[in-house]
N, C-alpha and C positions, 0 to 999 in steps of 0.2 A: 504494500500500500504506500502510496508518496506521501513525502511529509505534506501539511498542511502550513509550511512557512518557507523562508528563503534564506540565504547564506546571512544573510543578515539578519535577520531575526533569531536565526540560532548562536549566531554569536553573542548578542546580548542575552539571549537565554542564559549560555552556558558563564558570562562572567558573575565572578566569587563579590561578594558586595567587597570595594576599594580596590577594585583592578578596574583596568582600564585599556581599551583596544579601541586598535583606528581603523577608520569606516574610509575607505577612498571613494567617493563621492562627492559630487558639486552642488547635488538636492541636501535638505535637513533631512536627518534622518528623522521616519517617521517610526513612532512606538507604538501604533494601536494594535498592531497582529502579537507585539510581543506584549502590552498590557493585556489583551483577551487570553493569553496562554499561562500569566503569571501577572496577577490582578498587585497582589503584595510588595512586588519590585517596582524600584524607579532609579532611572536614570537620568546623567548630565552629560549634556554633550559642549562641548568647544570647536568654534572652528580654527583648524588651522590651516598652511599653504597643503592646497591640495586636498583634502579630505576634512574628517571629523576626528576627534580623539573624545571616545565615549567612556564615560565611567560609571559603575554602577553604586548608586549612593542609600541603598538598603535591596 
């Protein structure tokens, strides 16, 4: 059966709350596929050159 998300929304799934992983992309990342899968998590994202540097902050 295929996942139900994308390389990016399992990435934020799988970060430890206070790690932090870069998203290369020029859109904002968006959280809703990954808040429907884990209501309890939240993230912060920054931009930097080139991409996003996401952290997860619970």
């Amino acid at each position: 059966m295929p996942k139900a998300y994308g390389n990016v929304t399992e990435r934020l799934l799988k970060l430890e709350p206070g790690r932090s992983c870069v998203i290369t992309s020029q859109r904002r990342v968006d959280y809703s596929v990954a808040r429907k899968h884990a209501p309890e998590r939240a993230w912060r994202a920054e931009a930097r050159e080139g991409g996003w540097v996401v952290t997860r902050i619970r």
